[in-house]
Backbone as a chain_set.jsonl record, in Angstrom:
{"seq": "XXXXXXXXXXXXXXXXXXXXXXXXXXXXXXXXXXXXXXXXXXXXXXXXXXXXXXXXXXXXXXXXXXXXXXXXXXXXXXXXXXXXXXXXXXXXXXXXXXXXXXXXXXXXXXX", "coords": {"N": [[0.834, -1.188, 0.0], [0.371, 2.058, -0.437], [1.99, 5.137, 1.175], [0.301, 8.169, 2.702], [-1.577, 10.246, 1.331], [-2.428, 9.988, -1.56], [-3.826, 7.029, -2.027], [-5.781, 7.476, -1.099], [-6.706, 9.597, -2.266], [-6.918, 8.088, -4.996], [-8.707, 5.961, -4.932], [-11.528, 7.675, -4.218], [-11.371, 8.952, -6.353], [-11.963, 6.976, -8.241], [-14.327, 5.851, -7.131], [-16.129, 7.947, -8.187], [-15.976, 7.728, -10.454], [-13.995, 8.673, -12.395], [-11.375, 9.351, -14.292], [-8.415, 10.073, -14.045], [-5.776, 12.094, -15.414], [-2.762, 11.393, -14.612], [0.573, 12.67, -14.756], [2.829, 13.557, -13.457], [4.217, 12.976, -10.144], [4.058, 14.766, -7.285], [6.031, 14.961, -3.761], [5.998, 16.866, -1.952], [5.183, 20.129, -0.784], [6.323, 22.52, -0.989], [8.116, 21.831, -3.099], [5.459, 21.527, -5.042], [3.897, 23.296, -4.765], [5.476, 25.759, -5.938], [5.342, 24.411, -8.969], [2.906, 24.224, -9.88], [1.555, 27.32, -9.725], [3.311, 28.121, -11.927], [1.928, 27.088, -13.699], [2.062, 24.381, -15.016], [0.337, 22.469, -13.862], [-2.027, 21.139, -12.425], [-3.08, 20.161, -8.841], [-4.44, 17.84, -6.599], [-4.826, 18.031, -3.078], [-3.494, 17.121, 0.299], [-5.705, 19.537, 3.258], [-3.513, 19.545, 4.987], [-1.152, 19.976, 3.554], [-1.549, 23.143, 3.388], [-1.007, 26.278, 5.25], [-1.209, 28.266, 1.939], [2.37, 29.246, 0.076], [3.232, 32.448, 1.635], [2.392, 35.567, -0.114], [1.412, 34.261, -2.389], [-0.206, 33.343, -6.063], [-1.765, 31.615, -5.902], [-4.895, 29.791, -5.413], [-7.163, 27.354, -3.503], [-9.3, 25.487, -3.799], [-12.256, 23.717, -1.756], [-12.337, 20.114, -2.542], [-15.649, 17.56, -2.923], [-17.035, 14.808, -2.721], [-15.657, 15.374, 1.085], [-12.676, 13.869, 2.061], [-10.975, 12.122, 4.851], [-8.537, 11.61, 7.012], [-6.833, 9.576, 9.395], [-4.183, 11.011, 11.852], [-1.854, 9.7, 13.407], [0.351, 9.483, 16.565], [2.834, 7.946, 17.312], [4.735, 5.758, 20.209], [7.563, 3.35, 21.705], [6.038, 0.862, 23.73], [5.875, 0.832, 26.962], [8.019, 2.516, 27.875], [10.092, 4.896, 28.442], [10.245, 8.296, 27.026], [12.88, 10.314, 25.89], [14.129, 13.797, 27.652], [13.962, 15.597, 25.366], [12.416, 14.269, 23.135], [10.046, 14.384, 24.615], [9.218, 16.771, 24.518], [9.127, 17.326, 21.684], [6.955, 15.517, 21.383], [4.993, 16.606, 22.243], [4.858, 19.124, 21.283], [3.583, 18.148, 18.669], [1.479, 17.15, 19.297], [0.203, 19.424, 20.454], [-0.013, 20.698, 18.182], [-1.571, 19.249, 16.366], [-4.119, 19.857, 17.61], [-4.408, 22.312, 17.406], [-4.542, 22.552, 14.991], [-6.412, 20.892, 14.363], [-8.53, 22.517, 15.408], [-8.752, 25.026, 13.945], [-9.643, 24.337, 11.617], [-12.46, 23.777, 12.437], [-12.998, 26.314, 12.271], [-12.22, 28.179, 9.94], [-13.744, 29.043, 6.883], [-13.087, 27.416, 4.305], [-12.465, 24.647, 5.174], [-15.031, 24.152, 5.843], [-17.961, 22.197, 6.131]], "CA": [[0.0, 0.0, 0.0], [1.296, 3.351, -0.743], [1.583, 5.943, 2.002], [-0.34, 9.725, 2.323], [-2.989, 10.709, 0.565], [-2.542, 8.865, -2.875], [-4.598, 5.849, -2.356], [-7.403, 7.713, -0.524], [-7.068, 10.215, -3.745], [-7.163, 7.623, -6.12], [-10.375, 5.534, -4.443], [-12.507, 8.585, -4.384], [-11.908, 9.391, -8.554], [-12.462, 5.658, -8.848], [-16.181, 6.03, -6.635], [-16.719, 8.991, -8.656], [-15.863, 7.576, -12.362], [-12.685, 10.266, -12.659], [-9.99, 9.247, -14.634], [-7.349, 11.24, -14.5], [-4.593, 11.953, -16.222], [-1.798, 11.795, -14.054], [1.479, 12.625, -15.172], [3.742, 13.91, -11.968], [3.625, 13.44, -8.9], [5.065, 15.592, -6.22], [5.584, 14.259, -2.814], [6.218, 18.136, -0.823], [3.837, 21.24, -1.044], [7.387, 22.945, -1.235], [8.508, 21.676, -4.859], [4.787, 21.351, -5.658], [3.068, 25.138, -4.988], [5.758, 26.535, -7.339], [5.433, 24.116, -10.086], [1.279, 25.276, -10.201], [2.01, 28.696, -9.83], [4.201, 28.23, -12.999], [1.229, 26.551, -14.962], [2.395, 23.561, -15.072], [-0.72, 21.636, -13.685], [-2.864, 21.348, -10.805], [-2.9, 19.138, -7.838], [-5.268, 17.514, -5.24], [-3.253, 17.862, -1.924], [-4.51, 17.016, 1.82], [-5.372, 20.182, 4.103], [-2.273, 19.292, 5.653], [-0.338, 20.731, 3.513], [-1.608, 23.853, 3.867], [-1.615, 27.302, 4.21], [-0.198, 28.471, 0.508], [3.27, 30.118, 0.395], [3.379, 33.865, 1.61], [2.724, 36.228, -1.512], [1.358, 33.254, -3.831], [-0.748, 33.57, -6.249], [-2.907, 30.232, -5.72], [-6.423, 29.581, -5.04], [-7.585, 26.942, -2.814], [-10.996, 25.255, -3.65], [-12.127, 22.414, -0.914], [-13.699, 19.159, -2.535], [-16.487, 17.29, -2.191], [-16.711, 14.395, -1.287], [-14.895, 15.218, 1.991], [-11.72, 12.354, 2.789], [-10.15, 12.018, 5.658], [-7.373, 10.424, 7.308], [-6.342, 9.688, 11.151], [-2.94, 11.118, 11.851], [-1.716, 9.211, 15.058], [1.658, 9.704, 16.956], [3.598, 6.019, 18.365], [6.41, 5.471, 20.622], [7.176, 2.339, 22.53], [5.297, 0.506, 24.837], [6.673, 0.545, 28.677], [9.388, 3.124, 27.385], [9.879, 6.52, 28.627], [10.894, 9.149, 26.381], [13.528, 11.476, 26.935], [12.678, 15.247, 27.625], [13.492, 15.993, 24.286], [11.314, 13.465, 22.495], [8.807, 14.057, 25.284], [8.823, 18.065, 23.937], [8.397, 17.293, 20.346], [5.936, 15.182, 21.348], [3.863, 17.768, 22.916], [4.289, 19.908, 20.817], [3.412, 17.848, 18.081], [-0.098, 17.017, 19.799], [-0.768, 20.77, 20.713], [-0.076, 21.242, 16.432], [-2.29, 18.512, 15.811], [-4.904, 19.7, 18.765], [-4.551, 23.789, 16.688], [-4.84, 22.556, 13.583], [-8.212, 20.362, 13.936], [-9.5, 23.488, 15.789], [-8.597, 25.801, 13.059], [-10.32, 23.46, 10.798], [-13.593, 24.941, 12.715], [-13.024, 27.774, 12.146], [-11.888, 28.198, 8.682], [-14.62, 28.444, 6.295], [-12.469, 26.28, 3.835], [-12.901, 23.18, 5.956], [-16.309, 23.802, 6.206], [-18.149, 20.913, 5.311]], "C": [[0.874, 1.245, 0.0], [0.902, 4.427, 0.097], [0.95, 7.342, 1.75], [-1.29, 9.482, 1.524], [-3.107, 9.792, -0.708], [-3.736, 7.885, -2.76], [-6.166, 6.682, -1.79], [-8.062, 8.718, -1.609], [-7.68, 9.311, -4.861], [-8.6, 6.616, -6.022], [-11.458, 6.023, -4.569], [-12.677, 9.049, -5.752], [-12.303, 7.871, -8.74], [-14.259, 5.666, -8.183], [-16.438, 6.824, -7.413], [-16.742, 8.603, -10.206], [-14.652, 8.432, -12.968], [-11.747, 9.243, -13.076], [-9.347, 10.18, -14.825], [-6.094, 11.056, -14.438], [-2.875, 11.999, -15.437], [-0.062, 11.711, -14.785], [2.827, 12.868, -14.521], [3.472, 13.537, -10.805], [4.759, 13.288, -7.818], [4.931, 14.976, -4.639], [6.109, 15.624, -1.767], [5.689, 18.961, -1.145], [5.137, 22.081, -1.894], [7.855, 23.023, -2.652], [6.958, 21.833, -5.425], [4.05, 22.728, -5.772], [4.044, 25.431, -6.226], [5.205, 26.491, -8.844], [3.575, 24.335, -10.745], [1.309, 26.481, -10.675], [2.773, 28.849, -11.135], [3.586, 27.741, -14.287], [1.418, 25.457, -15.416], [1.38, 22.476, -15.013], [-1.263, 22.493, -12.568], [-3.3, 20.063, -9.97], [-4.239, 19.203, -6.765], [-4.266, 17.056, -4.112], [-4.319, 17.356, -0.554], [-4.747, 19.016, 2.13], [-4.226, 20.136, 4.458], [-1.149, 19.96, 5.079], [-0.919, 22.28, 3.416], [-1.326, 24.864, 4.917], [-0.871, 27.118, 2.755], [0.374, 29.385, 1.072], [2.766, 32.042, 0.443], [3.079, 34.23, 0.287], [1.982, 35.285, -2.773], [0.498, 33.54, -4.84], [-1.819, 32.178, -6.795], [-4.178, 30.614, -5.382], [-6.394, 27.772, -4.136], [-9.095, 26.345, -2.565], [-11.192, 23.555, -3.064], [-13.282, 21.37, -2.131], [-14.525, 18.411, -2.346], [-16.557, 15.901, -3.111], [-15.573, 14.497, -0.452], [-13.784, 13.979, 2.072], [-11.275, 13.047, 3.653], [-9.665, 10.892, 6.313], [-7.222, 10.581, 9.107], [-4.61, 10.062, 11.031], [-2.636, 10.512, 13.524], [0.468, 9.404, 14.976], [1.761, 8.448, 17.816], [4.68, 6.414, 18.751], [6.346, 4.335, 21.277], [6.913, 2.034, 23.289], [6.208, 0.554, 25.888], [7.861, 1.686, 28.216], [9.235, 4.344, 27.867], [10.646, 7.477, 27.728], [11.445, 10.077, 27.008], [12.999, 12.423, 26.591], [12.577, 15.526, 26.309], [12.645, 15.259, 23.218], [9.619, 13.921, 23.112], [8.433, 15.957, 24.899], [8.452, 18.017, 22.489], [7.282, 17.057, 20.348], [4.608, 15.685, 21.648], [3.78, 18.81, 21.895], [3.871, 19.579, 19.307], [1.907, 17.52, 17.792], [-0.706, 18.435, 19.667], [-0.533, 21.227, 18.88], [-1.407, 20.661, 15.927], [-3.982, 18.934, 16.184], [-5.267, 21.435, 17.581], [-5.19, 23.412, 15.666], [-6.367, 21.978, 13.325], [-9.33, 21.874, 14.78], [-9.683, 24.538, 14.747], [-9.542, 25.51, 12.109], [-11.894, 23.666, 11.019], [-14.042, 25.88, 12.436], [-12.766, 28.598, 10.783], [-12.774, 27.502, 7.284], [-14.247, 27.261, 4.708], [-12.717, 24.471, 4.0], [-14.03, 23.09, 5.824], [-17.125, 22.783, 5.272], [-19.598, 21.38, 4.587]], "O": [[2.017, 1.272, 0.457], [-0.258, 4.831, 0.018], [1.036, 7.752, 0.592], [-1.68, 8.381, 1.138], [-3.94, 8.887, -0.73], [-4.66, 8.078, -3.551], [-7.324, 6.411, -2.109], [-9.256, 8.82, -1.891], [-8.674, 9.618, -5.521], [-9.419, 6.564, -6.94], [-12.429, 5.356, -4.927], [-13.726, 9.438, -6.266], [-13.151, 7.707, -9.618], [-15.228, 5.474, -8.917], [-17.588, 6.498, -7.704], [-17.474, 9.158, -11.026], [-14.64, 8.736, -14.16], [-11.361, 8.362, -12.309], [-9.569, 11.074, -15.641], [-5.409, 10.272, -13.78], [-1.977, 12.706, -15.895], [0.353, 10.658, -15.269], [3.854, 12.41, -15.021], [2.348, 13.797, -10.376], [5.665, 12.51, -7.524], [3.837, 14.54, -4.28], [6.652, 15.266, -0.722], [5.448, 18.749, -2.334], [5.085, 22.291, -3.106], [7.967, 24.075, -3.282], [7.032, 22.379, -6.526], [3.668, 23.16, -6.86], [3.603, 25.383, -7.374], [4.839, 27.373, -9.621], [3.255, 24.554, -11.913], [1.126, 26.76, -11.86], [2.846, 30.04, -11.437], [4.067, 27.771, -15.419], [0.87, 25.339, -16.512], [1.388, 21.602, -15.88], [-1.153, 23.614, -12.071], [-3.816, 19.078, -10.498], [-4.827, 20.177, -6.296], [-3.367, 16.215, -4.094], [-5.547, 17.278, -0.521], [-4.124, 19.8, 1.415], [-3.701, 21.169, 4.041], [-0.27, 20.469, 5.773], [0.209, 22.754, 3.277], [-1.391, 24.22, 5.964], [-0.159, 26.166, 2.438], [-0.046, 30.153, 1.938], [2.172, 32.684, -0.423], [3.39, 33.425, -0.592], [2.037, 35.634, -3.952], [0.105, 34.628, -4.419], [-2.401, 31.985, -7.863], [-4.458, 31.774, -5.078], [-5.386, 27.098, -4.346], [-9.848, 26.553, -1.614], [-10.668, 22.54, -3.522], [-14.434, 21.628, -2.478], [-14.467, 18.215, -1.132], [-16.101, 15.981, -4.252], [-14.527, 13.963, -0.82], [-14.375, 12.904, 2.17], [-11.1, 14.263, 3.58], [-10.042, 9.72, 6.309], [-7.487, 11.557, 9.81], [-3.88, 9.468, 10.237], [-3.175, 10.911, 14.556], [1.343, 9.434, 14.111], [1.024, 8.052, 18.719], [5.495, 7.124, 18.163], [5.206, 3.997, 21.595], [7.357, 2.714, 24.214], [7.386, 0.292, 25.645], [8.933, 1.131, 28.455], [8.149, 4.896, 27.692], [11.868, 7.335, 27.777], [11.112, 10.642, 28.05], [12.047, 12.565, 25.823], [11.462, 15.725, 25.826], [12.192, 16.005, 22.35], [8.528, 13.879, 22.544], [7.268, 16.311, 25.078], [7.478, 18.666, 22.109], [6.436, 17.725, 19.753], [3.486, 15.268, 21.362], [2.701, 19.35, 21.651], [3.766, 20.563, 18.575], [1.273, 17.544, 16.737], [-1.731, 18.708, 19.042], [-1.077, 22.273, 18.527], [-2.214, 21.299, 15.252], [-4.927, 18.586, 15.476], [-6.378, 21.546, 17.063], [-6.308, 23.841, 15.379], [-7.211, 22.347, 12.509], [-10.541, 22.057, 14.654], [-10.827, 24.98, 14.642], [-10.293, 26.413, 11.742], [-12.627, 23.732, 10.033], [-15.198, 26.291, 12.342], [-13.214, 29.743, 10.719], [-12.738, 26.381, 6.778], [-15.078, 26.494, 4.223], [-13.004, 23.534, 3.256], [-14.43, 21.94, 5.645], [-16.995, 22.604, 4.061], [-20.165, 20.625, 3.797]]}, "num_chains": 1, "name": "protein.A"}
């Protein structure tokens, strides 16, 4: 199975009847906003990567049907992490904890 978004992309054009034409594909928002912005194509991305770069001149249209994915954080059982693992890890939750609130709040998300 192939990780990120891909398969949950390619399931939903297959429920829908969508073939499409794929001819690239980018695996960082980073290399991939420019190469839009440059006319090149256009991409179905998660939220996740989101916002668009400072200055861009993108658009942003949510579609429908909705997917989503569980993002979960593992470490090992009986194990204590050290502090600095145990700070990423926090602040990896309170990102995760912003971002689904944002997702409220941001008529984008809105379903």
């Amino acid at each position: 199975m192939r990780p990120g978004s891909r398969p949950l992309i390619d399931a939903a054009l297959s429920r829908l009847t969508i073939r499409a034409n794929i001819v690239q594909e980018i695996g960082h928002p980073a290399t991939l906003f420019p190469m839009v912005e440059s006319g090149i194509g256009i991409s179905v991305l998660p939220a996740l990567a989101l916002p668009l770069p400072q200055g861009s001149h993108l658009t942003v249209k949510r579609l429908t049907p909705v997917m989503e994915r569980q993002l979960m954080l593992a470490c090992r059982k009986n194990r204590s992490l050290s502090t600095a693992a145990q700070a990423l890890w926090e602040i990896v939750r309170e990102e995760g904890e912003n971002l689904t609130a944002a997702r409220v709040e941001d008529p984008l998300y809105q379903r």
